[in-house]
C-alpha positions as CSV (number, residue, x, y, z in Angstrom):
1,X,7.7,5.9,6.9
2,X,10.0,6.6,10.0
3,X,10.2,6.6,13.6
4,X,9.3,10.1,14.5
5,X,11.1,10.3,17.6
6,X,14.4,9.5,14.9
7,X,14.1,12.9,13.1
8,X,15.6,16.1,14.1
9,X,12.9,18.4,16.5
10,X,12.1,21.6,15.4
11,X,10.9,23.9,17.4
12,X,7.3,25.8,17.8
13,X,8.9,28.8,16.7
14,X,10.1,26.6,13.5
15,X,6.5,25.4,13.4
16,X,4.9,29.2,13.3
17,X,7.2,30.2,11.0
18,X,6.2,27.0,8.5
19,X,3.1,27.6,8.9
20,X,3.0,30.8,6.4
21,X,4.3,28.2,3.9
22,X,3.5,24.9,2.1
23,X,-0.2,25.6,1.5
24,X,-1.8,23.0,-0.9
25,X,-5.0,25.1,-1.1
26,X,-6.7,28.6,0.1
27,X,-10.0,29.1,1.7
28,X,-11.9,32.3,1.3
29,X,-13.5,32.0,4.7
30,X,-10.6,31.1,7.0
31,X,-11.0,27.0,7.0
32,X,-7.1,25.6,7.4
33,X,-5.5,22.8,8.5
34,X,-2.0,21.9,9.0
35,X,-1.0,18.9,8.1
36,X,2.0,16.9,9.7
37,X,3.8,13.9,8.2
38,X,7.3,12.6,7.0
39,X,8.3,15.0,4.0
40,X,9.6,13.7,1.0
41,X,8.0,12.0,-2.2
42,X,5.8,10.4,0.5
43,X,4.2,13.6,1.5
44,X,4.2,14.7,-1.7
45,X,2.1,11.8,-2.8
46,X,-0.5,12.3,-0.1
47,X,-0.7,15.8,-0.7
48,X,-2.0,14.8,-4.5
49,X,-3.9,12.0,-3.0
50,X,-5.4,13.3,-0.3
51,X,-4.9,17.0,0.5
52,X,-5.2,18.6,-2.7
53,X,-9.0,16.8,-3.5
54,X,-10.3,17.5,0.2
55,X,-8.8,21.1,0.3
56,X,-10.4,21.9,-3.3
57,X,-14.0,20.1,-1.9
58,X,-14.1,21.6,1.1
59,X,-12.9,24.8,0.5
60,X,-9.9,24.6,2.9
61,X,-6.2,25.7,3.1
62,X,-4.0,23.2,3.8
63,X,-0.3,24.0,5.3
64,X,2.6,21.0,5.1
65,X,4.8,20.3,7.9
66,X,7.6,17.8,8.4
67,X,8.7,15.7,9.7
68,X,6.8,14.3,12.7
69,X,8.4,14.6,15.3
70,X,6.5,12.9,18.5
71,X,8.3,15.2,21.2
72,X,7.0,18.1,19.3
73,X,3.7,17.3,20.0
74,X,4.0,16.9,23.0
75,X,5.7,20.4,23.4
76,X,3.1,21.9,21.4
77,X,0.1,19.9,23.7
78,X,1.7,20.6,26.9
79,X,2.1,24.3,26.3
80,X,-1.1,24.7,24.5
81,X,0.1,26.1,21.1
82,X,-1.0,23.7,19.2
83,X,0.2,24.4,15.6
84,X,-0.4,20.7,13.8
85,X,-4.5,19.6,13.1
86,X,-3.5,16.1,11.7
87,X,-0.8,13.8,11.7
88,X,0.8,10.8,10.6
89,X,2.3,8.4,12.8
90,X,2.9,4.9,13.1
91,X,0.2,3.0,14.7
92,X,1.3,2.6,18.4
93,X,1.3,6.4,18.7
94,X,-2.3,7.1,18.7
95,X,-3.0,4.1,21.0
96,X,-0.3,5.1,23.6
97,X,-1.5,8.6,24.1
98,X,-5.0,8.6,23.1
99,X,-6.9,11.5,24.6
100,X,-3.6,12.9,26.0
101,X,-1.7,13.6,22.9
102,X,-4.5,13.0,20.5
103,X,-7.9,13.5,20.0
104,X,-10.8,11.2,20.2
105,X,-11.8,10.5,16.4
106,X,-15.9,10.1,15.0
107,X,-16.0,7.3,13.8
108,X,-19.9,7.2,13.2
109,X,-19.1,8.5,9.5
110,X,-16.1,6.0,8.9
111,X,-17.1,2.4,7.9
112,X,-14.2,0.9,9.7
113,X,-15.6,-2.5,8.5
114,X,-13.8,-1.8,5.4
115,X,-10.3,-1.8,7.9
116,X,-8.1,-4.8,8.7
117,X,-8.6,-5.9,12.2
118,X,-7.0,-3.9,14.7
119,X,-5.5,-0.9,12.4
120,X,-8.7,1.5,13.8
121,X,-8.5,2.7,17.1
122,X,-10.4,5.5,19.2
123,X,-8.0,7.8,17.8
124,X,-6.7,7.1,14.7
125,X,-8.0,5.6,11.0
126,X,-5.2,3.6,8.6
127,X,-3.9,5.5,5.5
128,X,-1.9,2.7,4.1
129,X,-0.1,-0.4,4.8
130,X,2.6,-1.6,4.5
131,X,4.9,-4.6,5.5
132,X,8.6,-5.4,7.0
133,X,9.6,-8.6,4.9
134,X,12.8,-10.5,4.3
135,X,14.0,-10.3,1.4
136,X,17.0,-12.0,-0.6
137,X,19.3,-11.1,-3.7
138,X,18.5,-13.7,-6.0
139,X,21.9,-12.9,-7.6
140,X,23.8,-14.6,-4.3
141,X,21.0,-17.4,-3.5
142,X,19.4,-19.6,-6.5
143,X,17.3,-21.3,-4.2
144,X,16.7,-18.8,-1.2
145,X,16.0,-18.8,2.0
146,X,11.9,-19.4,2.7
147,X,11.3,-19.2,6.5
148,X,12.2,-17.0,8.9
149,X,14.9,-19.7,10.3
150,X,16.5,-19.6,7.3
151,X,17.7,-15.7,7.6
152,X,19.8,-17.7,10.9
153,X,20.8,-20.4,9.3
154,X,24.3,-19.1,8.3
155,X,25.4,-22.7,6.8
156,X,22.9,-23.0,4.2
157,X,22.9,-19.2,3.0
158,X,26.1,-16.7,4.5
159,X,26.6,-13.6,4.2
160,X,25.4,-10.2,5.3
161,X,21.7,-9.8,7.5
162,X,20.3,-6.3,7.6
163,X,17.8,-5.5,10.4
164,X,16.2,-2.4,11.6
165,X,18.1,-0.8,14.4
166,X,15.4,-0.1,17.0
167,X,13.0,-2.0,18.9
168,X,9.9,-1.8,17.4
169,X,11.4,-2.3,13.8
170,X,10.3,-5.3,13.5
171,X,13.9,-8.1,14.1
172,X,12.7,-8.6,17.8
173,X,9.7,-10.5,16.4
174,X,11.6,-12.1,13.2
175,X,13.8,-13.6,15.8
176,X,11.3,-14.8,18.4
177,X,9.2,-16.1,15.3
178,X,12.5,-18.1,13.5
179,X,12.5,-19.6,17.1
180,X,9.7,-21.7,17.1
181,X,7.1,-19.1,18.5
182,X,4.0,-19.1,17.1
183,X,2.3,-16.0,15.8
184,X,-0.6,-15.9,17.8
185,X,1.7,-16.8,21.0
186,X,4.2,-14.1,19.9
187,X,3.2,-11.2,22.4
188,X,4.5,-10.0,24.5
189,X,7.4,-10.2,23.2
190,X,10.5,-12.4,25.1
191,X,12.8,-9.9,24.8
192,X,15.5,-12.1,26.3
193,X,14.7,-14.7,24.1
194,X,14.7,-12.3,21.0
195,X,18.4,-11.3,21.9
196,X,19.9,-14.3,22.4
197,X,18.7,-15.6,18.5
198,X,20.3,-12.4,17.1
199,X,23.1,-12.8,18.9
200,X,23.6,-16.2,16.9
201,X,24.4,-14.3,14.2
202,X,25.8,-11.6,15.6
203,X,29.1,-11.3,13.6
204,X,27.2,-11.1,9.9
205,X,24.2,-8.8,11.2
206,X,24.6,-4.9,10.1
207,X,21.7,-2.8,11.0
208,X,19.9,0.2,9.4
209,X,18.8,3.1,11.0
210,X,16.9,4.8,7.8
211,X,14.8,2.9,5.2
212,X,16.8,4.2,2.8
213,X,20.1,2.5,4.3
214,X,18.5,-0.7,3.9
215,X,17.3,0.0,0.3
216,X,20.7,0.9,-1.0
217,X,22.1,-2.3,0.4
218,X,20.2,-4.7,-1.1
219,X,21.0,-2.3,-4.2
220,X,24.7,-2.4,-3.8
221,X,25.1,-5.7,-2.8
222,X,26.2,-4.5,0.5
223,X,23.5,-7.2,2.2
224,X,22.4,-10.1,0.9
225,X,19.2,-10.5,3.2
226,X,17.1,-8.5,4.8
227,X,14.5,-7.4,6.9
228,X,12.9,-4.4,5.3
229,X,9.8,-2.0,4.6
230,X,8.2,-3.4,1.8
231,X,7.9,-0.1,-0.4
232,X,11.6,0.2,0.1
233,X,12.0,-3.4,-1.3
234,X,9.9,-2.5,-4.0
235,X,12.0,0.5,-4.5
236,X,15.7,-1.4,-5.0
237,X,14.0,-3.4,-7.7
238,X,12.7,-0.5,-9.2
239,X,16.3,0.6,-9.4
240,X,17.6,-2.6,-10.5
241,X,18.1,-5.3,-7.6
242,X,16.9,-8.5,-7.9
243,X,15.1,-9.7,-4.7
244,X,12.7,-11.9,-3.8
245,X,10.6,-11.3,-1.1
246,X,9.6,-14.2,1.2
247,X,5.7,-13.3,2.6
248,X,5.4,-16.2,5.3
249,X,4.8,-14.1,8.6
250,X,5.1,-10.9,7.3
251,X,4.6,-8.2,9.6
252,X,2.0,-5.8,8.9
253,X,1.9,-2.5,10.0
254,X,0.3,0.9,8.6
255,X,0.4,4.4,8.6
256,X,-1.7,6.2,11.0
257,X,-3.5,9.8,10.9
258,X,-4.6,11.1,14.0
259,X,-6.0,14.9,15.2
260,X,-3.6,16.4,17.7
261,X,-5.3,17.2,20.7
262,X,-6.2,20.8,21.6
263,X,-6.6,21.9,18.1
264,X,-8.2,24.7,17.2
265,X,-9.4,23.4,13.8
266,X,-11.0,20.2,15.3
267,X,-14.2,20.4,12.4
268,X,-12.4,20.6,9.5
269,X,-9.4,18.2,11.2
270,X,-12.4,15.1,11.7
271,X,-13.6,16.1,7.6
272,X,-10.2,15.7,6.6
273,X,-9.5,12.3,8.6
274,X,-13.1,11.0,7.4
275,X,-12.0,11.5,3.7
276,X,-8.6,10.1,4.1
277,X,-10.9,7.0,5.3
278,X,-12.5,6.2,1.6
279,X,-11.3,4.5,-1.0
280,X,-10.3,6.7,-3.6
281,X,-7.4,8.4,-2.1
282,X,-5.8,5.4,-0.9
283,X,-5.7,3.7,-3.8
284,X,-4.5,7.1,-5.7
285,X,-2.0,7.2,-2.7
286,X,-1.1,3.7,-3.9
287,X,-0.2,4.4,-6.9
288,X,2.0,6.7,-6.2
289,X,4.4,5.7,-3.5
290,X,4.9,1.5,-2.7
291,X,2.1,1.5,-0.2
292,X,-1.3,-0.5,0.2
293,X,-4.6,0.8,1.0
294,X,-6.1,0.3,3.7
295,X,-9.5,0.4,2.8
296,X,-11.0,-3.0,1.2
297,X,-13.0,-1.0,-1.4
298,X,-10.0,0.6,-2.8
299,X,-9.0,-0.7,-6.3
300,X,-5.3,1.4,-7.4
301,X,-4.5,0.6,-10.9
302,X,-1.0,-1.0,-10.5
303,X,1.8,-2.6,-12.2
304,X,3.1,-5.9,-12.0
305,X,6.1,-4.6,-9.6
306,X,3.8,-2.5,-7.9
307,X,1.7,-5.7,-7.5
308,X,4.3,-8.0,-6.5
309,X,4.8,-5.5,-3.5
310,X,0.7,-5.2,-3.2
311,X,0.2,-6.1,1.1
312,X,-3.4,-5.4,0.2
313,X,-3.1,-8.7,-2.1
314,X,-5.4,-11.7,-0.1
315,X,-2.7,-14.1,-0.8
316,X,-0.2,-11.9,1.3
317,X,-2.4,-10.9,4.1
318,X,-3.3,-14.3,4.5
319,X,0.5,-15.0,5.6
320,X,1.2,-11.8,8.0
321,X,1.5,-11.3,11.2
322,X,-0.1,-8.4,12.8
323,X,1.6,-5.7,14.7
324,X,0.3,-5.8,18.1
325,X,0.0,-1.9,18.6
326,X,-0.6,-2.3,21.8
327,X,1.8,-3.9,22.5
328,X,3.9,-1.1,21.5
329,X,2.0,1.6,23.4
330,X,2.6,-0.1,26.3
331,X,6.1,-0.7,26.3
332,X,7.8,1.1,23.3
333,X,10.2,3.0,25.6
334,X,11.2,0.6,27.5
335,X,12.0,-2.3,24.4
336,X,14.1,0.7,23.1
337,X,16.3,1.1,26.3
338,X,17.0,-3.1,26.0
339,X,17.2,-3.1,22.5
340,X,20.2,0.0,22.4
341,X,21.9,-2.0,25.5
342,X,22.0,-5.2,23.5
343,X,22.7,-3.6,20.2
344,X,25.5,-1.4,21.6
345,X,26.8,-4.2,23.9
């Protein structure tokens, strides 16, 4: 998943013209829904998951659109031509602009219980989780780094750092935790702080601007640590890298699906949110792309990679650190304006 600010905006006349295409269903009476997220294998996967079972159970056409773009909802809100139902974002989105930007969600048929603490809000359910962990080539370190303070302790293990190049990626909070600050004192964030521990290791940090930039490092050799999406980890050693993750604060985050507000399909919009909320197709989602369910009752059959990357797993849940979302609705914008000063500094 990917900042959807980050991806190229298409237009609303783009949007109508998609919207003739990419159906994963038909309806004989006229039920649709268009569904927004970030293209790829990973939309691919919930459309078998997700939108395929509802559409065929309910009886409704499903359209695909891609990616998400969070000015384009806002264009298509402001103007009232709305052409998205439901969309997936990352979790500060929903929170931010809640009732503005998205709808208010029923929850009286979702059993949030089932959710991890603070991934349900008024306006949005979790899909599936997932976590930004360092990781290390086992290949360059027999005995790795284990802490956060390690990934700064350029003595005991050089070389290359990778870290995701915006603020809300995630290395603002790796450095403020490799620091000395404890997780439940870590927001809000010392920016100042944060910057002035990456700037320690200024000279052997590289950054990545797409998931997959940090995947085929770890793949080539290019890095030698780094901070990365867990699915993308699980990915590289798929395709032959040989990593070890280290779980201790790990930062948990998730993907988000939310009902853009203004639709004109707001019924079938809340049925298709209320199934994405049960088990089954997040743990078929699950085993498909290197994602977690969010839901407690979901059981994916998975396989021992699959499991070693497994955020759902007690054992790793047990050692992460929560993304304040809040947090982020509050002050994404201006994190990123300090964050590209420092960076390009």
């Amino acid at each position: 998943m990917r900042l959807g600010s980050r991806y190229q905006v298409l237009t609303i006349t783009a949007v109508a013209a998609l919207a003739v295409s990419g159906c994963s269903g038909s309806s004989g009476d006229g039920k649709q829904v268009t569904f927004a997220s970030y293209g790829s294998a990973y939309q691919d996967a919930q459309n078998e998951a997700l939108l395929d079972p509802w559409s065929a159970e309910t009886d409704t056409a499903v359209t695909n659109d891609s990616p998400t773009s969070y000015p384009k909802i806002a264009q298509m809100v402001d103007a009232n031509q709305v052409m998205w139902d439901v969309v997936d974002t990352e979790p500060f989105y929903p929170v931010a602009n809640c009732g503005k930007y998205v709808e208010k969600l029923d929850l009286s048929k979702i059993d949030v219980s089932k959710f991890p603490p603070g991934t349900v809000s008024d306006c949005a359910i979790p899909f599936a989780q997932y976590s930004t962990v360092m990781v290390y080539d086992t290949k360059k370190f027999e005995q790795g780094p284990t802490s956060y303070a390690d990934f700064f302790d350029l003595q005991r293990f050089p070389g290359i750092r990778m870290v995701p190049n915006w603020a809300g990626g995630g290395a603002l909070e790796l450095a403020l935790l490799a620091d000395g600050v404890a997780p439940e004192n870590l927001y809000p964030l010392d920016l100042d702080r944060a910057f002035a521990k990456l700037d320690t290791i200024r000279d052997s940090l590289r950054f990545w601007n797409t998931s997959s930039e940090s995947q085929q490092a770890m793949e080539d050799g290019t890095a030698d640590i780094a901070f990365m999406w867990s699915g993308r980890a699980y990915e590289a050693e798929k395709n032959g890298a040989t990593l070890t993750p280290v779980w201790d604060n790990n930062l948990l985050a998730w993907a988000s699906l939310s009902i853009i507000k203004g639709t004109k399909n707001l019924e079938a919009a809340q049925s298709l949110i209320e199934y994405a909320a049960t088990p089954e197709p997040q743990a078929r989602f699950a085993e498909l792309q290197p994602y977690s369910p969010a839901n407690s009752d979901a059981a994916p059959k998975l396989d021992e990679l699959q499991q070693k990357y497994d955020v759902a797993a007690p054992e790793i849940q047990g050692q992460a650190v929560i993304t304040n979302v809040q947090y982020w609705a509050d002050n994404n914008d201006a994190a990123n304006k300090a964050w590209t000063a420092w960076s390009t500094s």
